[in-house]
C-alpha positions in Angstrom: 92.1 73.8 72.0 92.2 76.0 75.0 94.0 75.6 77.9 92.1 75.5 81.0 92.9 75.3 84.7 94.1 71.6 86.2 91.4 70.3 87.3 91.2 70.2 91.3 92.9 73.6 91.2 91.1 77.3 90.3 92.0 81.1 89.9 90.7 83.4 92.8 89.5 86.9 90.9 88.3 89.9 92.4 85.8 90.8 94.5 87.0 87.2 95.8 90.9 87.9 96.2 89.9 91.0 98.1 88.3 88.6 100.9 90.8 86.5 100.9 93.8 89.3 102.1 91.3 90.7 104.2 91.2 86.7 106.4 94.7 86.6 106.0 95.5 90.3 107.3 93.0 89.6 110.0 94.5 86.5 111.0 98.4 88.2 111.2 96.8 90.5 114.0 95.9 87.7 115.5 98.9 85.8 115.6 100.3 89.0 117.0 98.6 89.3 120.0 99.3 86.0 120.9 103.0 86.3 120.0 102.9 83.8 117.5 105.9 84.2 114.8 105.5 83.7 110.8 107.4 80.7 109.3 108.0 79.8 105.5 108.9 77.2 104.5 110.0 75.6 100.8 106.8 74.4 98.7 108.6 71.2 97.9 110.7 68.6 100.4 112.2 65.6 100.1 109.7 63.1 100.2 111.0 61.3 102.8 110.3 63.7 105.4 106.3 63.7 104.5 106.9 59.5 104.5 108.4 59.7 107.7 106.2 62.2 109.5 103.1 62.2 108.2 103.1 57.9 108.0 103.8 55.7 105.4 100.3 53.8 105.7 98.0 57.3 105.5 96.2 58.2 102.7 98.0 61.3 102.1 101.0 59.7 101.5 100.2 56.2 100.4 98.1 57.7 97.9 97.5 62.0 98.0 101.0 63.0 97.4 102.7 64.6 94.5 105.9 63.5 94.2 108.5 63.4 91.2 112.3 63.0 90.4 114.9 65.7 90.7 117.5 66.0 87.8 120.0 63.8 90.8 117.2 61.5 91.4 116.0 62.6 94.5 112.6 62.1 94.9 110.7 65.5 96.2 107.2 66.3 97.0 104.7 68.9 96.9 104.3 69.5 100.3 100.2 68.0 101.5 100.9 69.5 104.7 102.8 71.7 106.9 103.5 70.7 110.3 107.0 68.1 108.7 107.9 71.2 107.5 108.2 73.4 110.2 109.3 70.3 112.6 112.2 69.8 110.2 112.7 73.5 109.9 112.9 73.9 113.6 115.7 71.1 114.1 117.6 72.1 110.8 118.7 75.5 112.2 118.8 74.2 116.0 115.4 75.8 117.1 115.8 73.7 120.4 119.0 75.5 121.2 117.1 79.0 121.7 115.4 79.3 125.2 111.3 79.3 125.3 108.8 77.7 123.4 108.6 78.3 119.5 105.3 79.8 118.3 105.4 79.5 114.8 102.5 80.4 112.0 101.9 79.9 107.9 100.1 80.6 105.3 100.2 79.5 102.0 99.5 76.7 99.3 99.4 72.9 99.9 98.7 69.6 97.3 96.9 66.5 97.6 95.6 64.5 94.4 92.0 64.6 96.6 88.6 64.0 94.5 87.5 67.6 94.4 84.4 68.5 95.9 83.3 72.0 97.9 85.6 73.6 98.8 88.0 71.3 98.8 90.9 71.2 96.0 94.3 69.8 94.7 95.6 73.0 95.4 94.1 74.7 98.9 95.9 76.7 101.1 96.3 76.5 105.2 96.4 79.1 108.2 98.1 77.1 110.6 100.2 76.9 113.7 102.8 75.1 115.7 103.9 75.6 119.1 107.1 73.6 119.7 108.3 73.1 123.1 106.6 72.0 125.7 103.8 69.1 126.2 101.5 71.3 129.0 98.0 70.9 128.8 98.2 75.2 129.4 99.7 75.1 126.1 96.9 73.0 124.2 94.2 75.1 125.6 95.8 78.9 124.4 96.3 77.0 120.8 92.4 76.1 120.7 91.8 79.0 121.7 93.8 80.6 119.3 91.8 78.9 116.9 88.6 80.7 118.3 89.6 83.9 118.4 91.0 83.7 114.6 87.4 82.7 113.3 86.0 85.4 115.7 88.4 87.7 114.1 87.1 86.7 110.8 83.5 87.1 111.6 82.8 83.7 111.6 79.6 82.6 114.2 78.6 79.0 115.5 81.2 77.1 114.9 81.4 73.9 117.3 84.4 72.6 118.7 85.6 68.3 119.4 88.0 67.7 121.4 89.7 64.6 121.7 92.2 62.6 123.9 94.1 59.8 121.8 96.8 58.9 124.3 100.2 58.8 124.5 101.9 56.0 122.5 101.8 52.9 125.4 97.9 54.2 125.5 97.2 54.1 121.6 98.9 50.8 121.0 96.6 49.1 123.6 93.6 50.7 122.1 95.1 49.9 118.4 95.4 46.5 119.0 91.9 46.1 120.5 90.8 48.2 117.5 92.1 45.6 115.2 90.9 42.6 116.7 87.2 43.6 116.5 88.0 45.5 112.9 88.3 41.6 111.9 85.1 40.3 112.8 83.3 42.8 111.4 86.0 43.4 108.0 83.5 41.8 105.0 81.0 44.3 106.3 83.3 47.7 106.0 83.2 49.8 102.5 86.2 49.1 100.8 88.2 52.1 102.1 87.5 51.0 106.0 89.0 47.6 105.0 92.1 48.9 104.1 92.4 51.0 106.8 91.7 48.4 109.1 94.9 46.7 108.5 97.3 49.9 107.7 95.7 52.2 110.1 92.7 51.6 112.0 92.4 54.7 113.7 91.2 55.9 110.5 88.0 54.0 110.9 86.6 56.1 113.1 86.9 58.8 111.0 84.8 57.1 108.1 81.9 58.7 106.7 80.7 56.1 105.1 76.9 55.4 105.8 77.9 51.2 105.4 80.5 51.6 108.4 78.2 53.6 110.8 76.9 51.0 112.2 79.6 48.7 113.5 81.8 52.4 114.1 79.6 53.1 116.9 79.8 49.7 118.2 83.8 50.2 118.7 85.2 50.7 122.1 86.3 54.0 123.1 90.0 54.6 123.7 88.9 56.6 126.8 89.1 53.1 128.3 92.6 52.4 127.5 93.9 56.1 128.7 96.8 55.6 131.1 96.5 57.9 134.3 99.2 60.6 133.3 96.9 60.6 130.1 93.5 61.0 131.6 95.0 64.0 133.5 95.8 65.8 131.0 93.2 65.8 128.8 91.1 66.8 132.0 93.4 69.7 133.0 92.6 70.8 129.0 89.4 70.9 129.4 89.5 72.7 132.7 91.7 75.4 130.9 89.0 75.6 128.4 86.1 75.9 130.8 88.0 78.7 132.8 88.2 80.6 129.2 84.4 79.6 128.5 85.2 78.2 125.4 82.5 75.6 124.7 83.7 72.0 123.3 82.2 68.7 122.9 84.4 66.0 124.2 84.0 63.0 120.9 85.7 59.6 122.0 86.1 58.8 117.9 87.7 62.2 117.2 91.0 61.3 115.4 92.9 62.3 113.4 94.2 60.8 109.7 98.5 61.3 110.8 100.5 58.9 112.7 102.2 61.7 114.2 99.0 62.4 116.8 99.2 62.1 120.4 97.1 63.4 123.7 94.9 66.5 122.5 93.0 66.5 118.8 90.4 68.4 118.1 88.4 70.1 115.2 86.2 73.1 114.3 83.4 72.9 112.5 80.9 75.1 110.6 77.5 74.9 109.3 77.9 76.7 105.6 80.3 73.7 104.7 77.8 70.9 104.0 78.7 67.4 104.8 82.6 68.0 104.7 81.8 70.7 107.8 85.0 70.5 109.1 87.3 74.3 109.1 89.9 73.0 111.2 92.0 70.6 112.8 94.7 70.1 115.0 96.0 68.1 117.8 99.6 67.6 120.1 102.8 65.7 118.3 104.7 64.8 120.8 107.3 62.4 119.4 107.8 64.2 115.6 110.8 65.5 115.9 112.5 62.6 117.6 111.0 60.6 114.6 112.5 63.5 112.2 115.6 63.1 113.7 116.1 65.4 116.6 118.3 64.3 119.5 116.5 66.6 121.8 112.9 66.3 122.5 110.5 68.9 121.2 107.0 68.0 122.1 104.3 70.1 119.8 101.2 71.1 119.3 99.3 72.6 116.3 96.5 73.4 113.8 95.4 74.1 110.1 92.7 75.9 108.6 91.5 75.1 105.2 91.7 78.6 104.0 89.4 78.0 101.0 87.2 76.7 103.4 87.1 79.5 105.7 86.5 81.8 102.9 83.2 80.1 102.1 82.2 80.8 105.9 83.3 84.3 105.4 81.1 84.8 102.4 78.1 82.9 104.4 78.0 85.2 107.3 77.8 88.0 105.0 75.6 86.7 103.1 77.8 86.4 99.5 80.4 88.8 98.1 80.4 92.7 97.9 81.3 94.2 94.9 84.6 95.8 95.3 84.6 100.0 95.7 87.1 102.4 94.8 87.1 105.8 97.1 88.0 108.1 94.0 87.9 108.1 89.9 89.8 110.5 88.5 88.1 111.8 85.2 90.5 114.1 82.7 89.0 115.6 79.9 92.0 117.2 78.2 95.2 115.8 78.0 96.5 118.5 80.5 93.9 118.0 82.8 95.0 114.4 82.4 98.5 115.4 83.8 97.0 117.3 86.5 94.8 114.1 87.4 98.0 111.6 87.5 99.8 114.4 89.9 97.0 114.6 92.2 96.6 110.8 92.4 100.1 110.4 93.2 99.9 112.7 96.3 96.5 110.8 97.6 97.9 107.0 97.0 100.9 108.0 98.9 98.0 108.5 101.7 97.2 104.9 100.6 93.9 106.4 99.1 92.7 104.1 96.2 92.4 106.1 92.9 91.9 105.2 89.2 92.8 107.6 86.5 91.2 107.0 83.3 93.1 108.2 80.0 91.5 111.4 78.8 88.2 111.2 77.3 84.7 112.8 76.7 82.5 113.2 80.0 80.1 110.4 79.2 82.6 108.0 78.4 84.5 108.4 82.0 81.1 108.7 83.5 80.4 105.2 82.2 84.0 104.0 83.2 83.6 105.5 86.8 80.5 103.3 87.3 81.6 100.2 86.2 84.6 101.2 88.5 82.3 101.4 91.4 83.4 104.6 92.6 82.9 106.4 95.3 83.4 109.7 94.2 84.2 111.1 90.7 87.0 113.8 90.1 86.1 115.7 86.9 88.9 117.7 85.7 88.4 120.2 82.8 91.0 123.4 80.8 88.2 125.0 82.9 88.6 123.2 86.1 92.2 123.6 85.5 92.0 128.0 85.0 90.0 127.7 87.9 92.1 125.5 90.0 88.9 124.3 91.6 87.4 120.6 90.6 84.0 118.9 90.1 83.4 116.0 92.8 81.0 113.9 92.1 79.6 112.0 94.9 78.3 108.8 92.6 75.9 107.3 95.7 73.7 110.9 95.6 74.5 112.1 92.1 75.4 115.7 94.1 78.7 117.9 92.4 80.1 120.3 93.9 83.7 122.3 93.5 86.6 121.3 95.4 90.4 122.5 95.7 93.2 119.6 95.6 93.9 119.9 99.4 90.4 119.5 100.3 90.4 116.2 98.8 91.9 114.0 101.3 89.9 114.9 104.4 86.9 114.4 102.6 88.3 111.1 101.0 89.0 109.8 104.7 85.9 111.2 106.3 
């Protein structure tokens, strides 16, 4: 019997791979230019930090989460997010105690016990952010905006943006409680996910995509109506910050989002190649995190995550599927000297970081055939003649046209 991948998680080859390092090299500028810092932290925590932070009562850790027993009997945890992680980072090694805000950026894997569907898995990996520090709506506005220029970066088009006010926690309780009361009346008509969530987290309701819990979801009142003033202000002075930047948004009243840690600003991306699950990325402010992770000192945050694997697809979208990778030069020896020759001069041009391939020696159809399959640009045919010579045969594999080269011409024309 053959052992195959776990189901939920899958093995990226090339040409794919090759996009992938190009989003995430892409995104690194990025960060740069907004003088955002990378982060990493452990793939596995204790799981209390995830049941503390992320919320007992959400799905991801009530029942997305893989957990299991050290050899002491501590009970760790995958990590199904990153935002605990760099909150308990940040307090661990006093964070707080350094003057200015914290910008802080990841990539890398994530696990939740999810049904798998496109492009979403068990295993997925995140391009996210946290900026830890200070609860200004001027803060919210550069992280969305952040967020734009990163899919701009990546040549993603027409993505729309929510944004989202859900309080601060005097606000949210009011709005909860109202949420609950009317959740009630109307329980023996929700799917049976909404009526769980009606009791353990409400909020969630909104969220449903159900088709059975439309009806009464749009019926629900907004929380816009149980905003406190301090509140309302500041998700107006967000959406001022964003107008001055001309980012477009559309302000949703049921935008939420599935973490107790949520308050004031959430918002999401979404994108049109994705299907029904459309959404790239989401994010929102976390104002009282770190005080729940333990932190004397207040840190107030804000942050995002983008489903990498999701992104990818949008990627491959706008460019309408995957190239076929292509390698500037072959090296083609025919001899076994001419093979020595070929690994010296390939040497000297990867230390240009020019992409070579030298093939073991071999008869001239043979590498011809290897070169192709290779996808080469150009093919270096090296010969005892070529050698006497000390002239080569480049082949330029696009035109089929040869012509004689010397070693230090081979760079320039490589790089023009």
């Amino acid at each position: 019997m053959s052992i195959r991948a776990v189901k939920g998680t899958r093995d990226i080859l090339p040409p794919a791979s090759a996009v992938w390092n190009e989003i995430e090299e892409n995104s690194r500028r990025v960060f740069r230019t907004f003088n955002v810092h990378e982060i990493r932290t452990p793939i596995f925590e204790e799981t209390a930090l995830f049941s503390r932070g992320v919320g007992e009562e959400t799905d991801i850790v009530s029942k997305e989460m893989y957990s299991f027993d050290d050899r002491d009997g501590t009970s760790l945890t995958l990590r199904p997010e990153n935002t605990a992680s760099v909150i308990r980072a940040y307090i661990e090694h006093r964070m707080d105690q350094i003057a200015g805000v914290k910008k802080l950026y990841y990539i890398g894997p994530m696990f939740r016990r999810e049904r798998p569907q496109k492009g979403r898995y068990r295993q997925f990996s995140q391009i996210g952010a946290e900026v830890i520090g200070s609860d200004s709506p001027a803060v919210d506005a550069e992280v969305i905006e952040l967020v734009a220029s990163l899919l701009e970066a990546n040549g993603v088009r027409g993505s729309r943006l929510l944004i989202n006010s859900v309080g601060d926690p005097d606000s949210r309780g009011r709005y909860i409680a109202r949420l609950k009361a009317d959740l009630e009346q109307h329980l023996p008509a929700l799917s049976a996910d909404s009526q769980r969530r009606a009791v353990t987290n409400p909020l969630r309701v909104l969220d449903s995509k159900d088709p059975q819990d439309q009806p009464i979801v749009e019926k629900l009142p907004s929380i816009h109506e149980y905003l406190n003033d301090a509140c309302r202000e500041h998700f107006a002075a967000v959406c001022r910050y964003l107008d001055d930047r001309d980012i477009a948004y559309e302000v949703t009243p049921r935008l939420v989002r599935g973490l107790d840690y949520y308050t004031h600003t959430t918002f999401e991306f979404l994108h049109g190649a994705l299907g029904a699950q459309n959404a790239i990325c989401g994010g929102g402010r976390y104002n009282g995190l770190a005080e729940a992770l333990g932190s004397k000192v207040p840190a107030p945050g804000i942050g995002f995550s983008i489903g990498e694997d999701r992104l990818v697809m949008a990627v491959e979208e706008a460019r309408g599927g995957l190239a076929a990778l292509s390698l500037p030069l072959f090296i083609a020896p025919m001899t076994e000297a001419a093979f020595r020759r070929g690994a010296l001069i390939a040497r000297r041009l990867r230390g240009a970081e020019v992409a070579v391939e030298v093939a073991p020696p071999a008869k001239l159809k043979r590498l011809m055939e290897l070169a192709n399959k290779a996808n080469a640009r150009y093919t270096l045919l090296i010969g005892d003649d070529e050698l006497a010579q000390g002239h080569y045969g480049l082949k330029n594999m696009a035109s089929g046209e040869q012509r004689p080269v010397a070693e230090d011409e081979l760079l320039a024309i490589l790089k023009g």
